[in-house]
PAMI-29571 format. One record per residue (C-alpha): x negated, y, z negated. Coordinates in nm, 2 decimals. Each point is the difference from the previous one (the first is absolute). Last residue first. Example, Ala and Ser with C-alpha at 12.3 -4.5 7.8 and 13.67 -1.06 7.14 Angstrom:
2
> -1.37, -0.11, -0.71 .
> 0.14, -0.34, -0.07 .
//
This chain:
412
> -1.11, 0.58, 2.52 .
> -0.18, 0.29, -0.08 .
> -0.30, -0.04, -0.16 .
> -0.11, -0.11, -0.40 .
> 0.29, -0.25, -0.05 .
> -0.21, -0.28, 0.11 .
> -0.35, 0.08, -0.10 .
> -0.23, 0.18, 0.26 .
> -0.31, -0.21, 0.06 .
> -0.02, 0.03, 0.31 .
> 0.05, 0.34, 0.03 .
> -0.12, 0.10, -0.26 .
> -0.33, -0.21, -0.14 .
> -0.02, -0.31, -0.14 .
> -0.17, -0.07, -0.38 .
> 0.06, 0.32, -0.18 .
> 0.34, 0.06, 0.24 .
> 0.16, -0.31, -0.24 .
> -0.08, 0.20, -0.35 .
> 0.11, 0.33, 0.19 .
> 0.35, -0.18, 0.03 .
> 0.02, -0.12, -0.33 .
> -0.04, 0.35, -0.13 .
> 0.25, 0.13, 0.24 .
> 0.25, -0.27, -0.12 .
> -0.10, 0.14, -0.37 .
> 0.02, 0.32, 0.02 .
> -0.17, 0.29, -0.19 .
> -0.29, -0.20, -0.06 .
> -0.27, 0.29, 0.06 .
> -0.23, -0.22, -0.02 .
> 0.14, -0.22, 0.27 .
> 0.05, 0.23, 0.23 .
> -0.35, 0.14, -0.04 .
> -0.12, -0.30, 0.08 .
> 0.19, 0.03, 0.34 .
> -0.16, 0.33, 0.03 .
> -0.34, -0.09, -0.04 .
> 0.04, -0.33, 0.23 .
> 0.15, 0.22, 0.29 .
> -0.32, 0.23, -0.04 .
> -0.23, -0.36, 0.03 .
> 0.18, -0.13, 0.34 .
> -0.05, 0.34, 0.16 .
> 0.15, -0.19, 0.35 .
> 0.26, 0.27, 0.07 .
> 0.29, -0.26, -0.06 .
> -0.16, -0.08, -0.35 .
> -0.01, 0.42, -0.07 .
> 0.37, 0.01, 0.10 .
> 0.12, -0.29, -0.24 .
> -0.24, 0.12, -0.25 .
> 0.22, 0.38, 0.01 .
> 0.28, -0.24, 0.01 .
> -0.08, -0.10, -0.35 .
> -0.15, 0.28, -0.11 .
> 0.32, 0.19, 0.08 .
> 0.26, -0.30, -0.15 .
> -0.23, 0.05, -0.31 .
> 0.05, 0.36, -0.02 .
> 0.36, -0.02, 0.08 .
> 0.02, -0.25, -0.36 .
> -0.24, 0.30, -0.17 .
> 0.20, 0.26, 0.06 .
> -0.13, 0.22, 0.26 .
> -0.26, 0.28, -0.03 .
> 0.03, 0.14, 0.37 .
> -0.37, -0.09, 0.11 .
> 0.06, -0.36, 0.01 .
> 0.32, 0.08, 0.26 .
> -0.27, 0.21, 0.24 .
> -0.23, -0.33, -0.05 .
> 0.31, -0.21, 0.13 .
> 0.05, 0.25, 0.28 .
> -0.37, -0.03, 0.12 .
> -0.02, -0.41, -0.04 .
> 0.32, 0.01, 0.20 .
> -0.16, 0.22, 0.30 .
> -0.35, -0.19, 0.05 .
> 0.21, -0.35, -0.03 .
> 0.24, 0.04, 0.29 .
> 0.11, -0.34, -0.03 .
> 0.35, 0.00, 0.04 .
> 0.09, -0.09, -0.30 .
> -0.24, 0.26, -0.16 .
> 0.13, 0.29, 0.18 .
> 0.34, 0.00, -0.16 .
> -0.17, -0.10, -0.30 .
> -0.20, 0.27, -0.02 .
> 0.30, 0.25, 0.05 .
> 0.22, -0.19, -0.28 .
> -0.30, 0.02, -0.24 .
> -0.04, 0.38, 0.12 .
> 0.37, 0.04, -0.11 .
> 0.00, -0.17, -0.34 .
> -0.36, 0.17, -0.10 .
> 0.16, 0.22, -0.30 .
> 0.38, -0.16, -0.02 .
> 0.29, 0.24, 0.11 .
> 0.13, 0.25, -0.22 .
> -0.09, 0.26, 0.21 .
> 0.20, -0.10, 0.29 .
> 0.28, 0.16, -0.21 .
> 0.14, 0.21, 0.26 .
> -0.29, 0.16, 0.25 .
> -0.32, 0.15, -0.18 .
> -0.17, 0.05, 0.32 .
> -0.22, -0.23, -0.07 .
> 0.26, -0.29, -0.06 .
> 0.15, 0.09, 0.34 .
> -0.32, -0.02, 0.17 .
> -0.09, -0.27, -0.20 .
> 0.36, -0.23, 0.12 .
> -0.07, 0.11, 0.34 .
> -0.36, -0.16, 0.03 .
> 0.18, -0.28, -0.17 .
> 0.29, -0.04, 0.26 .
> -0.23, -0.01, 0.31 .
> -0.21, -0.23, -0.18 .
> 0.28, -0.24, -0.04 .
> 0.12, 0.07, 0.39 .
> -0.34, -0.17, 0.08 .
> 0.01, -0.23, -0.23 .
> 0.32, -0.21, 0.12 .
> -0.12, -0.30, -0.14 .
> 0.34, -0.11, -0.18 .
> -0.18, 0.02, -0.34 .
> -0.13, 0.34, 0.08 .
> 0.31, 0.15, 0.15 .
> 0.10, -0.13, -0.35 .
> -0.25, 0.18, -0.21 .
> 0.03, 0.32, 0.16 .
> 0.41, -0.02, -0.07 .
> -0.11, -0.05, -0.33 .
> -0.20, 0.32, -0.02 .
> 0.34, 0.20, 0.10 .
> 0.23, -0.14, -0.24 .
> -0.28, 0.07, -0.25 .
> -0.02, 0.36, 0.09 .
> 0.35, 0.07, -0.11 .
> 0.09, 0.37, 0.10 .
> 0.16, -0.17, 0.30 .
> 0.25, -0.17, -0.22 .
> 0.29, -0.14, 0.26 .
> -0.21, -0.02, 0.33 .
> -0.23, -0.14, -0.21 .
> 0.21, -0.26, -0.13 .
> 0.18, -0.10, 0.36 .
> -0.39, -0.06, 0.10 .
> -0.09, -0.19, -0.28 .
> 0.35, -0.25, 0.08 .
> -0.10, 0.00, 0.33 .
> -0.39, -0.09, -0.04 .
> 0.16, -0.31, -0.24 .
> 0.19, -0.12, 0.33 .
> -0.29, 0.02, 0.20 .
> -0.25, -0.12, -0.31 .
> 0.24, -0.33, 0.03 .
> -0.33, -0.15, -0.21 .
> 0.22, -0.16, -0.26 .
> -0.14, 0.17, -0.31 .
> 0.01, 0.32, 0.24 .
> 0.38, -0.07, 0.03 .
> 0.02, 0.01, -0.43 .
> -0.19, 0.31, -0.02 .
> 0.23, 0.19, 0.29 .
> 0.32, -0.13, -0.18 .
> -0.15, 0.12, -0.32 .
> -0.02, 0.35, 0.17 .
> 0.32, -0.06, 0.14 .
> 0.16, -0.14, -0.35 .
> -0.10, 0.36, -0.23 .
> 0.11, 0.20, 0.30 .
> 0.35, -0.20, 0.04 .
> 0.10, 0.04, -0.39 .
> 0.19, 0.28, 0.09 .
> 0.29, -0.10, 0.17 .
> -0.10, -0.30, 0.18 .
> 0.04, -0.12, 0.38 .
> -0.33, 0.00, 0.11 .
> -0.23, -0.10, -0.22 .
> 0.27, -0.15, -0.27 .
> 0.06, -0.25, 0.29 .
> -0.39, -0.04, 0.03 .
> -0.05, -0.08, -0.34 .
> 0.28, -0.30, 0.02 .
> -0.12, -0.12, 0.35 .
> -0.34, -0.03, -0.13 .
> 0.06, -0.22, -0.31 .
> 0.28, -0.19, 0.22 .
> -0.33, -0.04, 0.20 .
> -0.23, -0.11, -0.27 .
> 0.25, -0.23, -0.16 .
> -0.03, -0.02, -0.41 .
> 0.01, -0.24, -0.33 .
> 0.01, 0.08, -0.33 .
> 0.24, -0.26, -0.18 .
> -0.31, -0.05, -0.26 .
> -0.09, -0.33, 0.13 .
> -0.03, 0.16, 0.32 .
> -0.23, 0.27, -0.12 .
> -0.22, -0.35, -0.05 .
> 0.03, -0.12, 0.34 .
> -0.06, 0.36, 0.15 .
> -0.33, 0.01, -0.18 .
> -0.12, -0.32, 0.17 .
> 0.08, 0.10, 0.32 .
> -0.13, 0.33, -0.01 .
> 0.16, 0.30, -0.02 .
> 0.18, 0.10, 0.33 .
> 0.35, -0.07, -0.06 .
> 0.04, 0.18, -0.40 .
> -0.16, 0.32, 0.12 .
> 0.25, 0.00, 0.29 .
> 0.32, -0.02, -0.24 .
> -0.13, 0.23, -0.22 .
> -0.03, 0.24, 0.21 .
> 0.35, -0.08, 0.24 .
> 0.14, 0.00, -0.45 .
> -0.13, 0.34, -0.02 .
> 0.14, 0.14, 0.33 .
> 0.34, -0.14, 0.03 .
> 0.14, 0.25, -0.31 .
> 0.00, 0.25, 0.28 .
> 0.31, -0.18, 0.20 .
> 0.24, 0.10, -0.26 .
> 0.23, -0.18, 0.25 .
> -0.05, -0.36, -0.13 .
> 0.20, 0.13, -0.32 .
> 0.07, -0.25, -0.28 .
> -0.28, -0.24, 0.11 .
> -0.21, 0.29, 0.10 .
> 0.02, 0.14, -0.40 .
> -0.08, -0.36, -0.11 .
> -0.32, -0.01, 0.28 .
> -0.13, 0.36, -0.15 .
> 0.02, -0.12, -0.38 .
> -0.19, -0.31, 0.09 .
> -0.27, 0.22, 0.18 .
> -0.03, 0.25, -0.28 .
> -0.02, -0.25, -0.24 .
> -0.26, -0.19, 0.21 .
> -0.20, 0.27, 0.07 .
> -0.02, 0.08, -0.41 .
> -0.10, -0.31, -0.11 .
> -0.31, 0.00, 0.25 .
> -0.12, 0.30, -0.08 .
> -0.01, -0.11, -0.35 .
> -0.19, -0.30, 0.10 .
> -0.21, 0.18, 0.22 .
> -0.14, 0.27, -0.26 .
> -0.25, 0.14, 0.22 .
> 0.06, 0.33, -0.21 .
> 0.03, 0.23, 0.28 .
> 0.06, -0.17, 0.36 .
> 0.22, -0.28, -0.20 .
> 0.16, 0.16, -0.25 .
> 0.06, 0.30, 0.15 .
> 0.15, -0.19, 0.35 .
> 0.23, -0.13, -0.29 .
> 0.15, 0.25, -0.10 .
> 0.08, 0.11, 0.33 .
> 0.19, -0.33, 0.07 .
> 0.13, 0.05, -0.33 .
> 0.16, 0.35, 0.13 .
> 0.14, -0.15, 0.27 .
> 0.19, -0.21, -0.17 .
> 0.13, 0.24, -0.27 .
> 0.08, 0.19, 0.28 .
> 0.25, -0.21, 0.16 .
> 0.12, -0.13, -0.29 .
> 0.12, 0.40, -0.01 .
> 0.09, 0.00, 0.33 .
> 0.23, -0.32, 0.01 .
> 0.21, 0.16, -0.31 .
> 0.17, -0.33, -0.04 .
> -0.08, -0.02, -0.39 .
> 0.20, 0.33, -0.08 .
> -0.12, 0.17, -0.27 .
> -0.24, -0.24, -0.13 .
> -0.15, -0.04, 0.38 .
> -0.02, 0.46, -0.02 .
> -0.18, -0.04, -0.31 .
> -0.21, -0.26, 0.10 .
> -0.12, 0.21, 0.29 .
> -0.03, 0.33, -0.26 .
> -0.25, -0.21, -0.22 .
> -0.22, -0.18, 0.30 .
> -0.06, 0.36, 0.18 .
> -0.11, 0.15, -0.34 .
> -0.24, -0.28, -0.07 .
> -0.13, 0.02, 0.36 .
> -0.01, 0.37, -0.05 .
> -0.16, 0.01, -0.32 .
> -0.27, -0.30, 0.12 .
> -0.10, 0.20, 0.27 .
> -0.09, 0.30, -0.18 .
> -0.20, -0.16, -0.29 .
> -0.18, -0.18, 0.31 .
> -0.09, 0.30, 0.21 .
> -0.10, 0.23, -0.31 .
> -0.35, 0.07, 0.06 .
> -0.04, -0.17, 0.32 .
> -0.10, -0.40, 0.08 .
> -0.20, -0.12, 0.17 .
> 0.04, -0.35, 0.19 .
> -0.20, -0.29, -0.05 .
> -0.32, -0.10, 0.22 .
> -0.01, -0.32, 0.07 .
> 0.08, -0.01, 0.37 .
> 0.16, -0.35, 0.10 .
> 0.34, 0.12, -0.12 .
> 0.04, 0.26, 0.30 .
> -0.19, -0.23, 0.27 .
> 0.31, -0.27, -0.04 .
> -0.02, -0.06, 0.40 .
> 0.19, 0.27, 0.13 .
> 0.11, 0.14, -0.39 .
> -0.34, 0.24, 0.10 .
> 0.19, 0.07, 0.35 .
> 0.30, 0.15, -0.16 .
> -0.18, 0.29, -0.16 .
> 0.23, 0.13, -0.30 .
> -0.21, -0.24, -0.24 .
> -0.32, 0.19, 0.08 .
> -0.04, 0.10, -0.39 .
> 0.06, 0.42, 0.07 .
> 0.33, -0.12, 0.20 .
> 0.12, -0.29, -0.29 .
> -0.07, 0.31, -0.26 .
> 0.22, 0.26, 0.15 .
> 0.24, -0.24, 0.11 .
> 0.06, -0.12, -0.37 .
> -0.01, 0.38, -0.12 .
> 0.28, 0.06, 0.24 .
> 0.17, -0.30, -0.02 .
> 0.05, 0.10, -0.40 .
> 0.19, 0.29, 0.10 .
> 0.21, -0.18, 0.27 .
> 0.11, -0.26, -0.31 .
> 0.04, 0.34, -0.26 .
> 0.26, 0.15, 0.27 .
> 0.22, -0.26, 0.14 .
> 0.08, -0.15, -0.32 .
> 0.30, 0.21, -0.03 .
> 0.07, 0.10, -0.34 .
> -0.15, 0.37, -0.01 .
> 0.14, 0.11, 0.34 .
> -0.10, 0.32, 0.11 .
> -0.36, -0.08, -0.25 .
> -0.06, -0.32, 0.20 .
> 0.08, 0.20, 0.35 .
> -0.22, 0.26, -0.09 .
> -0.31, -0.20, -0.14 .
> 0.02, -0.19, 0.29 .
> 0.01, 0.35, 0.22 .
> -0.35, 0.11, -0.17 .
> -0.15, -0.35, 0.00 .
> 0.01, -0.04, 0.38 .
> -0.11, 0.36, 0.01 .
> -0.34, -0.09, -0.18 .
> -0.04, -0.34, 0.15 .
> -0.01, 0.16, 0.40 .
> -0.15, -0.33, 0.08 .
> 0.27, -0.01, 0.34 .
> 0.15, -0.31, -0.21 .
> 0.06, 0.21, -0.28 .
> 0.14, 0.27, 0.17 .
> 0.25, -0.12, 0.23 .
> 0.11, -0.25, -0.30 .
> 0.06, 0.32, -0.21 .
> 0.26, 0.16, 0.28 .
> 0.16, -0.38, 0.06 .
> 0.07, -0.01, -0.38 .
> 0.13, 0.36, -0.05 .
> 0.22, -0.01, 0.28 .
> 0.11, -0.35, -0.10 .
> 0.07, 0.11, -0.38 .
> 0.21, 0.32, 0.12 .
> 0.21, -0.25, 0.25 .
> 0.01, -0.23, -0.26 .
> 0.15, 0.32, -0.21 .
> 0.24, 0.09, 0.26 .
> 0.19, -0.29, 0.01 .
> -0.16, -0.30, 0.24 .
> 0.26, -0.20, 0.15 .
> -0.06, -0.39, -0.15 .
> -0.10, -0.28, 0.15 .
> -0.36, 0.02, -0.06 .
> -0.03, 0.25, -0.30 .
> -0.24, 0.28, 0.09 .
> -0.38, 0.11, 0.07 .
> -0.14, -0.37, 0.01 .
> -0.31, -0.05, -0.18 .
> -0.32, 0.17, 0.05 .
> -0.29, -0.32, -0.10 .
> 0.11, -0.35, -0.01 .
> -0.23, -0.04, 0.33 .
> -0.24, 0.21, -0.11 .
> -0.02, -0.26, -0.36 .
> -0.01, -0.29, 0.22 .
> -0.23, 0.13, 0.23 .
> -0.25, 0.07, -0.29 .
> 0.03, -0.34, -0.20 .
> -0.01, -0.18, 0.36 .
> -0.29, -0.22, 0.04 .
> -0.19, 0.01, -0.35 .
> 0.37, -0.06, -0.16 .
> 0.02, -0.34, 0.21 .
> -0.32, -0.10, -0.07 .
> 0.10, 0.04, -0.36 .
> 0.25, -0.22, 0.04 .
//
């Protein structure tokens, strides 16, 4: 199980994230139409990176309407997107292959960034249960209160490494999303955490899956698709949080056409968000198309440069690592080992660092300084920041790149 957490902990928790802006099967009065204004208003915000206005018009709507557990549970995303973003866990591409919880390195937290989330989610949990105590077919409100343990829970896990507890608190939310679909199969946005959890459950191992069995776990990776997907395009507000888990869950399957799409749709959406943008990089890079990749980059620094949206937010060395790579694959050696030096030079957390030094002995193996490529790839594994990369390096110590390149390294 905690295979299963390592996998999808942080698409689980998106996909729970921004619930629906009204009751399903109901005709809005004018305060759901207030509480969807406010909702859809915030969510432009937060998943554009603007955190600070995404916080201002939460703190609105929860204040407006002190017992709806709208507010505190979109206050708490904030901080909880805040930190997954600054940690790498908003970049698709590192969930590609499980890179995210192969880096060691845990995430930082602010002065005051835990206290606050745990007083929202509290807050969010008490006026939920308030709401199912009043009337225990209020669909929003159970609703919410799974949602907001699917959020919980991304804490647990991405902060605390608690798996267990993270654990515990997916399946809660999941179970109370299936009993509210069994009542109402159109409050389509409860689809997204169990099509999560569903997948997660299909591709562990075989020997893991035997013993969720045993349990009464058991899950179908394309009804697990099908479900996110539905939320993706046919939800009410939960659709942003299940496209980019869509997108994770399709570049899991190598359908990096279908998972471009999906990026594409989202940075259309949020074009302040430079993530969105860097993962569309790292997909024309999977599906070999690097010339239009480099074309995207050099326009992604411009942009960045020039102070556009919140490209400043994005990674030290992210984009140079996308630009060497871009030249790597195809063997244009000279030019890679020169944008992987430019990333070096930009300070990056040590897990990019790594990936950098890593390519960077890629590059300098291609160019036939055998001995520089050496350096670097012990320098990967001092630096230790990742174990797959580490592992990786250890192989490259006895065969050089290309030939040696260990599966998973290169684009398929």
């Amino acid at each position: 199980m905690v295979a299963l957490l390592r996998r999808f902990a942080l698409p689980c928790a998106v996909a729970g994230a921004l619930s629906p802006a009204f009751l399903h099967g109901q005709a809005p009065t004018a305060t759901d139409r207030r509480v969807a204004h406010l909702d859809r208003e915030g969510a432009q915000f937060l998943f554009d990176y603007d955190f600070a206005e995404a916080e201002r018009v939460y703190r609105e709507l929860s204040e407006e309407f002190s017992e709806h557990p709208a507010g505190p549970y979109n206050r708490a995303a904030v901080i909880w997107t805040r930190l997954a973003q600054r940690s790498g866990g908003m970049r698709g591409s590192t969930h590609r292959g499980d890179r995210y919880w192969t880096q060691t390195r845990t995430p930082e937290l602010r002065a005051g960034e835990e206290e606050r989330f745990r007083q929202h989610v509290a807050e969010a949990f008490a006026r939920a249960d308030r709401a199912i105590e009043q009337n225990p077919k209020d669909r929003e409100a159970r609703y919410y209160r799974g949602a907001t343990e699917a959020l919980e829970s991304g804490w647990k896990i991405i902060v605390e490494r608690s798996y267990l507890g993270g654990f515990l608190s997916i399946r809660r939310a999941v179970n109370r999303h299936r009993r509210l679909l069994e009542e109402d199969p159109n409050f389509l946005d409860a689809q997204a955490l169990p099509g999560a959890y569903d997948y997660g459950l299909a591709t562990l191992p075989r020997a893991l899956r035997v013993i969720a069995s045993l349990f009464g776990a058991t899950g179908d990776k394309e009804r697990g698709i099908d479900g996110v997907r539905t939320v993706a395009t046919r939800g009410v507000r939960a659709r942003w949080g299940a496209l980019w888990t869509l997108a994770v869950l399709l570049q899991r399957e190598q359908r990096f056409a279908e998972a471009l799409t999906a990026v594409r749709e989202l940075r259309k959406r949020f074009p302040r968000n430079p993530d969105y943008a860097l993962e569309e990089m790292g997909l024309l890079i999977a599906q070999r198309d690097f010339r239009e990749a480099r074309v995207e980059v050099r326009t992604f620094m411009e942009r960045r440069d020039a102070g556009f949206g919140n490209y400043r937010l994005a990674a030290a060395g992210l984009p140079e690592l996308r630009l060497g790579e871009a030249y790597l694959f195809e063997e244009n050696w000279e030019a890679a080992e020169k944008a992987f030096g430019l990333g070096l030079a930009a300070s990056p957390l040590s897990e990019l660092s790594a990936m950098l030094f890593f390519r960077r002995g890629n590059a300098l193996d291609g160019m036939g300084r055998r001995s520089d490529g050496l350096r670097d790839y012990l320098q990967v594994r001092r630096l230790d920041a990742d174990e797959v990369l580490s592992e990786w390096a250890g192989r490259l110590l006895s065969t050089p790149w290309p030939e040696g390149a260990p599966e998973g390294a290169a684009p398929p």
